[in-house]
N, CA, C and O atoms as CSV, one atom per row, in Angstrom:
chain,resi,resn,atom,element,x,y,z
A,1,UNK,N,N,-18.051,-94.074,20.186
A,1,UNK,CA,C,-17.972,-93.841,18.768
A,1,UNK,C,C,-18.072,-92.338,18.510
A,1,UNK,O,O,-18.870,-91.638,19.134
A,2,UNK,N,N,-16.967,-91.697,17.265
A,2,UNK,CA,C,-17.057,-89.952,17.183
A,2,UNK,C,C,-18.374,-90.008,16.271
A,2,UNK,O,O,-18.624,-90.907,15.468
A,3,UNK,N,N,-18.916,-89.248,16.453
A,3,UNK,CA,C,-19.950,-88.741,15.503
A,3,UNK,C,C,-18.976,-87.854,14.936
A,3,UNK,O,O,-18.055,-87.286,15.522
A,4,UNK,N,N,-19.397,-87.788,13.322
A,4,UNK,CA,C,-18.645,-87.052,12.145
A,4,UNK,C,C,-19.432,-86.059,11.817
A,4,UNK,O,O,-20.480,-86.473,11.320
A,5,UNK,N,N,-19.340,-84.595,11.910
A,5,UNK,CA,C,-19.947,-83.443,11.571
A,5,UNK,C,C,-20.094,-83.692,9.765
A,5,UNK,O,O,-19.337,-84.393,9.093
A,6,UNK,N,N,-21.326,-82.871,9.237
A,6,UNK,CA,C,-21.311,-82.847,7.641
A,6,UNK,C,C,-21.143,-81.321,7.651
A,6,UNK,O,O,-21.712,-80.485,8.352
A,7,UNK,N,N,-19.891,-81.123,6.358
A,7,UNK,CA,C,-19.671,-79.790,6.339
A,7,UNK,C,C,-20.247,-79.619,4.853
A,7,UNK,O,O,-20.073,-80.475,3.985
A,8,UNK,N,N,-21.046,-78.266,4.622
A,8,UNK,CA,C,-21.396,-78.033,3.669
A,8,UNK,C,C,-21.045,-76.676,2.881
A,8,UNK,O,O,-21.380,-75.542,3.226
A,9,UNK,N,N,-20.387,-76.994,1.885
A,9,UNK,CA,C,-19.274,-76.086,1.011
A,9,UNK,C,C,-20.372,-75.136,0.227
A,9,UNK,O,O,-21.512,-75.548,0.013
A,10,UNK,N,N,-20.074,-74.266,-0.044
A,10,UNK,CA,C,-20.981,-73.519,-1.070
A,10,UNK,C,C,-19.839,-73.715,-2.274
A,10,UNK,O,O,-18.617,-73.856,-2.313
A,11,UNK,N,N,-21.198,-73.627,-3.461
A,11,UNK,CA,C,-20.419,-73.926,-4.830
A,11,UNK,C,C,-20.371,-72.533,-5.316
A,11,UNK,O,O,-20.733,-71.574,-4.634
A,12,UNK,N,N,-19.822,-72.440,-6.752
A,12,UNK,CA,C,-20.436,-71.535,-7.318
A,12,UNK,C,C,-21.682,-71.140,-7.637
A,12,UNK,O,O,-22.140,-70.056,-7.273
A,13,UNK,N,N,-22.382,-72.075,-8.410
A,13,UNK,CA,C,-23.440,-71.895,-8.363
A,13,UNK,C,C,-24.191,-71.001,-7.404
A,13,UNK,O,O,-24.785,-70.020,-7.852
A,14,UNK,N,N,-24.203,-71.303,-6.000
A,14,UNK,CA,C,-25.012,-71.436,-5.195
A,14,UNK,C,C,-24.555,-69.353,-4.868
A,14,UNK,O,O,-25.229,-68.337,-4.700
A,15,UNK,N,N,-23.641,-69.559,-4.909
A,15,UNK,CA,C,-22.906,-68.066,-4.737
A,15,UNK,C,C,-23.098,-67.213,-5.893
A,15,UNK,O,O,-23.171,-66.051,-5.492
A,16,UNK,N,N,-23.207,-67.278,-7.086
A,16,UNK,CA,C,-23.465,-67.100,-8.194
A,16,UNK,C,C,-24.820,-65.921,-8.170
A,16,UNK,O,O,-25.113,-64.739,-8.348
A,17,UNK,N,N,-25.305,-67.161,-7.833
A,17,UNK,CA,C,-26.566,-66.669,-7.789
A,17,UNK,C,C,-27.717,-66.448,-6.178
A,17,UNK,O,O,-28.919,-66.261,-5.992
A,18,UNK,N,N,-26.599,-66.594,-5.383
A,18,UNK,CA,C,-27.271,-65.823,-4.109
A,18,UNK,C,C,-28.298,-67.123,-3.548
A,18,UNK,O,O,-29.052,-67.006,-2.582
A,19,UNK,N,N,-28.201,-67.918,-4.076
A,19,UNK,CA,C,-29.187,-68.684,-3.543
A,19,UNK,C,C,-29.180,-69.228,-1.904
A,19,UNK,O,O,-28.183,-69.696,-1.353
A,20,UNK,N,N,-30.350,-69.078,-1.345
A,20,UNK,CA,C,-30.308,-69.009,-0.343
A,20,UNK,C,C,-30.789,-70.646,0.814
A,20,UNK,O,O,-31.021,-70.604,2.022
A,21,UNK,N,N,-30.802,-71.771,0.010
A,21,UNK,CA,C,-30.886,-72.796,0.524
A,21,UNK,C,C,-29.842,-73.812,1.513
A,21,UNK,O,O,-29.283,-74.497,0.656
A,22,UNK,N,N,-29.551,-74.049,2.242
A,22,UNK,CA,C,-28.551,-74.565,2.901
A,22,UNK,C,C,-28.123,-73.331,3.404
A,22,UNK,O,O,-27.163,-72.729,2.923
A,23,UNK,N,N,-29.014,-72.783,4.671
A,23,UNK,CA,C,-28.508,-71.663,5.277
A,23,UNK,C,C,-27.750,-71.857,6.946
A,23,UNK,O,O,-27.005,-71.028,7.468
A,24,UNK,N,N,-28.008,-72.633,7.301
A,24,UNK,CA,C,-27.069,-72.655,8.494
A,24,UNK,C,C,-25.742,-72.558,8.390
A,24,UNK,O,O,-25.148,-72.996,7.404
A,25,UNK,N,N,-25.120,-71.959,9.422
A,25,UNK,CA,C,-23.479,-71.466,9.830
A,25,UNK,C,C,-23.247,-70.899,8.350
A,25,UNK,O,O,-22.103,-70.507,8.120
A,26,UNK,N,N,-24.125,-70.812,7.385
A,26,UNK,CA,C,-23.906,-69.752,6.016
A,26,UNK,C,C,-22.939,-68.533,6.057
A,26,UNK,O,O,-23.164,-67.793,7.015
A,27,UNK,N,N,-21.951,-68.160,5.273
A,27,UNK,CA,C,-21.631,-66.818,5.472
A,27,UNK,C,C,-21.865,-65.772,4.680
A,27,UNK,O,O,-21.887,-65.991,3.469
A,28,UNK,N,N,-22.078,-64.492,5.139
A,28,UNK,CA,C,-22.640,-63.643,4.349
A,28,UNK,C,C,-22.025,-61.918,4.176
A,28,UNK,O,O,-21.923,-61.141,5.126
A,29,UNK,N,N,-21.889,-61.794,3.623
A,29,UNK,CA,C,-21.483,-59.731,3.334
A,29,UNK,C,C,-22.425,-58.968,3.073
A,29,UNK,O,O,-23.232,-59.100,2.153
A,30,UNK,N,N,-22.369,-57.952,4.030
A,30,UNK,CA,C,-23.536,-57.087,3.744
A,30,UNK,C,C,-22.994,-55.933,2.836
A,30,UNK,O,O,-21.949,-55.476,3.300
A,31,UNK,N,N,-23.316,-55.451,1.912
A,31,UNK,CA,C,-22.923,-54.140,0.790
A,31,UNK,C,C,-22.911,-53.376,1.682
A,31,UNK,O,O,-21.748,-52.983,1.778
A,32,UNK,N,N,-23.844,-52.665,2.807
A,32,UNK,CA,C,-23.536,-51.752,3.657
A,32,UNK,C,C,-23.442,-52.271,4.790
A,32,UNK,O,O,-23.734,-53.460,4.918
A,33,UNK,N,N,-23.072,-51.617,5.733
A,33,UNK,CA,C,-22.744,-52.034,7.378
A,33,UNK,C,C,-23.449,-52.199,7.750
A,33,UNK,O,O,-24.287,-51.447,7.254
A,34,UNK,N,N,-24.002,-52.974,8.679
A,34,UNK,CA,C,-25.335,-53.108,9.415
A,34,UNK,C,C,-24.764,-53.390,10.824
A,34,UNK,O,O,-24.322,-54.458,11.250
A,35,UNK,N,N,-24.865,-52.256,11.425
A,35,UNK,CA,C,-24.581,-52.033,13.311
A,35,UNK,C,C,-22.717,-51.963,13.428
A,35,UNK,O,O,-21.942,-52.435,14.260
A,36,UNK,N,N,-22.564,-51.379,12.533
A,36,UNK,CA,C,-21.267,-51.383,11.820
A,36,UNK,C,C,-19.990,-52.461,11.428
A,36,UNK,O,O,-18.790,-52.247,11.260
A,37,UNK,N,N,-20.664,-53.501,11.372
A,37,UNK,CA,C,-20.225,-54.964,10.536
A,37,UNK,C,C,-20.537,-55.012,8.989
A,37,UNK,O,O,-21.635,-54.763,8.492
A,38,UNK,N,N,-19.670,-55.286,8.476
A,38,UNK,CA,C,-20.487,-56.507,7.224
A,38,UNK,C,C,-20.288,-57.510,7.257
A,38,UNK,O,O,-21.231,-57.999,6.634
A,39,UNK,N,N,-19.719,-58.222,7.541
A,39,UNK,CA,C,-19.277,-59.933,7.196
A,39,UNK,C,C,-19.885,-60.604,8.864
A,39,UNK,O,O,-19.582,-60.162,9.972
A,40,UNK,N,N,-21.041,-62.077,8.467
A,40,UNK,CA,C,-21.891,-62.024,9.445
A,40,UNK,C,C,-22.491,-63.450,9.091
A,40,UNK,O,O,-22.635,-63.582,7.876
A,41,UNK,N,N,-22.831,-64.418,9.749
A,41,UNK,CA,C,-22.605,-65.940,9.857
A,41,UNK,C,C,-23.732,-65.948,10.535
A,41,UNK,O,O,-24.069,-65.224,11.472
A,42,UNK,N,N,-24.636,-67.316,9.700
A,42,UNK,CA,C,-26.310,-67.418,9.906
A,42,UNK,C,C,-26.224,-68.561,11.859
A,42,UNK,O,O,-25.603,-69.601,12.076
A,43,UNK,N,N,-26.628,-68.189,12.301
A,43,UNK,CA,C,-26.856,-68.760,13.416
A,43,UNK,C,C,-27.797,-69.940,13.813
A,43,UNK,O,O,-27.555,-71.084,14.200
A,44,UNK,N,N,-29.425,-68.983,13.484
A,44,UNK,CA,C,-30.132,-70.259,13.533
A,44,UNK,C,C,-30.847,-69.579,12.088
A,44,UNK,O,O,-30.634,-68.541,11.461
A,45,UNK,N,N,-31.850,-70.792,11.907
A,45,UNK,CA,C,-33.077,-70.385,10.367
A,45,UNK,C,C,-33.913,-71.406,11.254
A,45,UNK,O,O,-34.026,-72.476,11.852
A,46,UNK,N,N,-34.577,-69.734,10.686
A,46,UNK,CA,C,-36.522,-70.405,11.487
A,46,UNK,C,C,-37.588,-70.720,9.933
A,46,UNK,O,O,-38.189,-69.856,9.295
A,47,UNK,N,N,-37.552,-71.999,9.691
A,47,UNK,CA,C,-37.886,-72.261,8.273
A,47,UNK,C,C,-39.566,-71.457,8.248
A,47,UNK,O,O,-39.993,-70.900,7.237
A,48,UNK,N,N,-40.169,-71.527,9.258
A,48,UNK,CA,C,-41.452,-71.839,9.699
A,48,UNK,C,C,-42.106,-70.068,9.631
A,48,UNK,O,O,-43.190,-69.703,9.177
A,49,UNK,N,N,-40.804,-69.065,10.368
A,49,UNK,CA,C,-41.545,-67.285,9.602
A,49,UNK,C,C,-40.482,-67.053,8.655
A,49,UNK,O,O,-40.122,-65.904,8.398
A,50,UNK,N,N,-39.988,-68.002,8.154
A,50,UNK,CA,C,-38.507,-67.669,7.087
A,50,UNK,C,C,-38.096,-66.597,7.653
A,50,UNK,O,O,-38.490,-65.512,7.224
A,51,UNK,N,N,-37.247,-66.669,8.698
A,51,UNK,CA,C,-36.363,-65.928,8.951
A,51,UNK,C,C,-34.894,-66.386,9.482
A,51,UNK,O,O,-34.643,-67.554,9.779
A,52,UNK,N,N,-34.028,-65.405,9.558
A,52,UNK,CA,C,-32.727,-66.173,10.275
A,52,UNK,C,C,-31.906,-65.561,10.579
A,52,UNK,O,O,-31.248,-64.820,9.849
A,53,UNK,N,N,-31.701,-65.839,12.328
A,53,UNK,CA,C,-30.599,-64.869,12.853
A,53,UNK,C,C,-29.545,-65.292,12.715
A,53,UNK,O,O,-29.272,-66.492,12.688
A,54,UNK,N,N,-28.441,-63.987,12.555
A,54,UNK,CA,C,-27.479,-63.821,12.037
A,54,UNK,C,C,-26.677,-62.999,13.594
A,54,UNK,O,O,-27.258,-62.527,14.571
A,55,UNK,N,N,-25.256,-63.078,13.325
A,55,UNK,CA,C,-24.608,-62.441,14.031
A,55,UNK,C,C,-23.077,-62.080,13.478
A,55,UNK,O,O,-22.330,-62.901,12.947
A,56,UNK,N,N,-22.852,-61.042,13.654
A,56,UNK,CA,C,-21.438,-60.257,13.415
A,56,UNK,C,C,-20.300,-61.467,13.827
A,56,UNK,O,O,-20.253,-62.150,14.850
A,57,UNK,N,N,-19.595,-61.466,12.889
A,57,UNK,CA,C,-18.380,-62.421,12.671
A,57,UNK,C,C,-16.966,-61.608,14.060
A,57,UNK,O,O,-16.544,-62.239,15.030
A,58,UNK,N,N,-16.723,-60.755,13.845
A,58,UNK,CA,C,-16.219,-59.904,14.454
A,58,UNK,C,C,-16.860,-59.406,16.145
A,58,UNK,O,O,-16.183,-59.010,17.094
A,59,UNK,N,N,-18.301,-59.590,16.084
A,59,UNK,CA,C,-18.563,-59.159,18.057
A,59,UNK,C,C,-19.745,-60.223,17.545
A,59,UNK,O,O,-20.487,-60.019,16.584
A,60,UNK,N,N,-19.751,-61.068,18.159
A,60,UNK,CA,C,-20.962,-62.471,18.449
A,60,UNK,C,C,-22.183,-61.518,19.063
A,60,UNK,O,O,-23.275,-61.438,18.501
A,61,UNK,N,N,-21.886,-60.875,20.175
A,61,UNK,CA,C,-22.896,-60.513,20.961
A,61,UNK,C,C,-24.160,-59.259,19.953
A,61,UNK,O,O,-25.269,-58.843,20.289
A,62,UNK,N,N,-23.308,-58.989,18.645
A,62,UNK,CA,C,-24.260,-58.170,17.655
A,62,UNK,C,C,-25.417,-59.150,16.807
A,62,UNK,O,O,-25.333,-59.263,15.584
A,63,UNK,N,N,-26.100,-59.586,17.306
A,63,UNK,CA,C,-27.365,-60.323,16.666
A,63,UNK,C,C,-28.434,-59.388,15.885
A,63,UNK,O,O,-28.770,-58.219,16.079
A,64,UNK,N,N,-28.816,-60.293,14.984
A,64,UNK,CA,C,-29.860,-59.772,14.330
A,64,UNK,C,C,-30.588,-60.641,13.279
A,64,UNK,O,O,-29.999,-61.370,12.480
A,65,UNK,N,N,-32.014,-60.480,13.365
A,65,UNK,CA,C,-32.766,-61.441,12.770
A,65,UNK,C,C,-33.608,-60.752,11.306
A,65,UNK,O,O,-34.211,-59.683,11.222
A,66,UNK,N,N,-33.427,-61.587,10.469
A,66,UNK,CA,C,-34.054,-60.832,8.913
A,66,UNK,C,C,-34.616,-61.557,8.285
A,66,UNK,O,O,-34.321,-62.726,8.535
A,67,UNK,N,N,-35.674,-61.353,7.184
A,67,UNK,CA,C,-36.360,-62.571,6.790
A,67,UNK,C,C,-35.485,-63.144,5.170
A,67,UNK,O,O,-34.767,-62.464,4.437
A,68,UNK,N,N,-35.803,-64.299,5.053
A,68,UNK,CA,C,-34.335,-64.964,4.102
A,68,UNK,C,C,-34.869,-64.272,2.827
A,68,UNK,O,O,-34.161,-64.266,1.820
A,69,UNK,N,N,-35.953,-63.754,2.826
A,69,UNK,CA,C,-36.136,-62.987,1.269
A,69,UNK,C,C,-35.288,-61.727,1.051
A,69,UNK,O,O,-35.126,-61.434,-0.133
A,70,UNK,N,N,-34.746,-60.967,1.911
A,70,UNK,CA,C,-33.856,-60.255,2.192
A,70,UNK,C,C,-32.518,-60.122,1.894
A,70,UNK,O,O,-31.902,-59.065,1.751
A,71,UNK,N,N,-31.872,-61.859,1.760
A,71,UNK,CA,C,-30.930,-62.387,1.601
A,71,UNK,C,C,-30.499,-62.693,-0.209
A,71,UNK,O,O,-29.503,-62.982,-0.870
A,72,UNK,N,N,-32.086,-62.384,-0.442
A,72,UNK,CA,C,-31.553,-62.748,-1.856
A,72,UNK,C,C,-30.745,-61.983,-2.955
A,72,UNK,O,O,-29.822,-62.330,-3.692
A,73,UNK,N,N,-31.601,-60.529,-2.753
A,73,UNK,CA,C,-30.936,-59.582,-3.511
A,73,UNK,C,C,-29.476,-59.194,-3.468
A,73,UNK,O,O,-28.978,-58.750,-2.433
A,74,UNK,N,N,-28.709,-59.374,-4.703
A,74,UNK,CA,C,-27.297,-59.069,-4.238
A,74,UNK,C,C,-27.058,-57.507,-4.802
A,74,UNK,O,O,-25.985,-57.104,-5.251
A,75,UNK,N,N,-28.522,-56.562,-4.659
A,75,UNK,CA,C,-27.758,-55.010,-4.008
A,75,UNK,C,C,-27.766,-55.245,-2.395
A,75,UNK,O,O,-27.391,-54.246,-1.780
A,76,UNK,N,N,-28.145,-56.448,-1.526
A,76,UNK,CA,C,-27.851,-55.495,-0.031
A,76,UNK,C,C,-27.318,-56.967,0.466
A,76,UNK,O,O,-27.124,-56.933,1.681
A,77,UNK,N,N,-26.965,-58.501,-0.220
A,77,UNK,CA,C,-25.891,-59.523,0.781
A,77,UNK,C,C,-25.298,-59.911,-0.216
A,77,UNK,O,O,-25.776,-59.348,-1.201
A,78,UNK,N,N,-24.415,-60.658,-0.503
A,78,UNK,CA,C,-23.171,-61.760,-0.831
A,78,UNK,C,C,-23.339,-62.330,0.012
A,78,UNK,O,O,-23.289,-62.122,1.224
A,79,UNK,N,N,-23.738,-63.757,-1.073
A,79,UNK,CA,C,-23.204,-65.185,-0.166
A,79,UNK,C,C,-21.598,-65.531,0.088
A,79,UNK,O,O,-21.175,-65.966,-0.983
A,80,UNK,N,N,-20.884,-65.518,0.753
A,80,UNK,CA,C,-19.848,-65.821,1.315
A,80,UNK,C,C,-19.130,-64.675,1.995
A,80,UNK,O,O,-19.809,-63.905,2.675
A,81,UNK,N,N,-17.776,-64.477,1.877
A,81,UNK,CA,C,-16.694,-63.131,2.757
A,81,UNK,C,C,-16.691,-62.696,1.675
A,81,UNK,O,O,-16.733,-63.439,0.695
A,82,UNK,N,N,-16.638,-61.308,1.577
A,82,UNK,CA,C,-15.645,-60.448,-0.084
A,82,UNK,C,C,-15.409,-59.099,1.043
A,82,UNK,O,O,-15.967,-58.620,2.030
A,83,UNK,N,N,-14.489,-58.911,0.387
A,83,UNK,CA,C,-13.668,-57.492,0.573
A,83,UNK,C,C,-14.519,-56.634,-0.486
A,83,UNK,O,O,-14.759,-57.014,-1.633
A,84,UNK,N,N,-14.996,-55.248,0.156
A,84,UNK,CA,C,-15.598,-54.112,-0.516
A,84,UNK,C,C,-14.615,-53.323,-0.149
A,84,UNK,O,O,-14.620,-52.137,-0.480
């Protein structure tokens, strides 16, 4: 029997306003470059020190871990891809 993956869409809402719940395989834009990327896809979330590594969409091997309060402000992420 296939097991059926659940894919989870971001709404507006949720983008709107940066909200940061339903963070796995999340995608995200950073306003500035960080290790010279912006656009960068949640890997794992550690609910437990609220944090969650992330890695460069563009080189996998660029990891980096931040705490999700970090994530909220939209002077330094966007929830989803955008062109700056």
């Amino acid at each position: 029997m296939l097991a059926l993956k659940r894919i989870t869409m971001i709404n507006k809402y949720d983008q709107k306003y940066n909200r940061v719940h339903l963070l796995n395989k999340s995608k995200w834009t950073a306003i500035k470059k960080v290790n010279g990327w912006r656009h960068f896809m949640v890997k794992d979330v550690n609910k437990k020190n609220k944090t969650v590594e992330m890695f460069a969409v563009c080189d996998r091997k660029s990891m980096m871990t931040i705490d999700i309060s970090e994530l909220k402000p939209k002077k330094k992420w966007i929830r989803g891809w955008h062109l700056l």
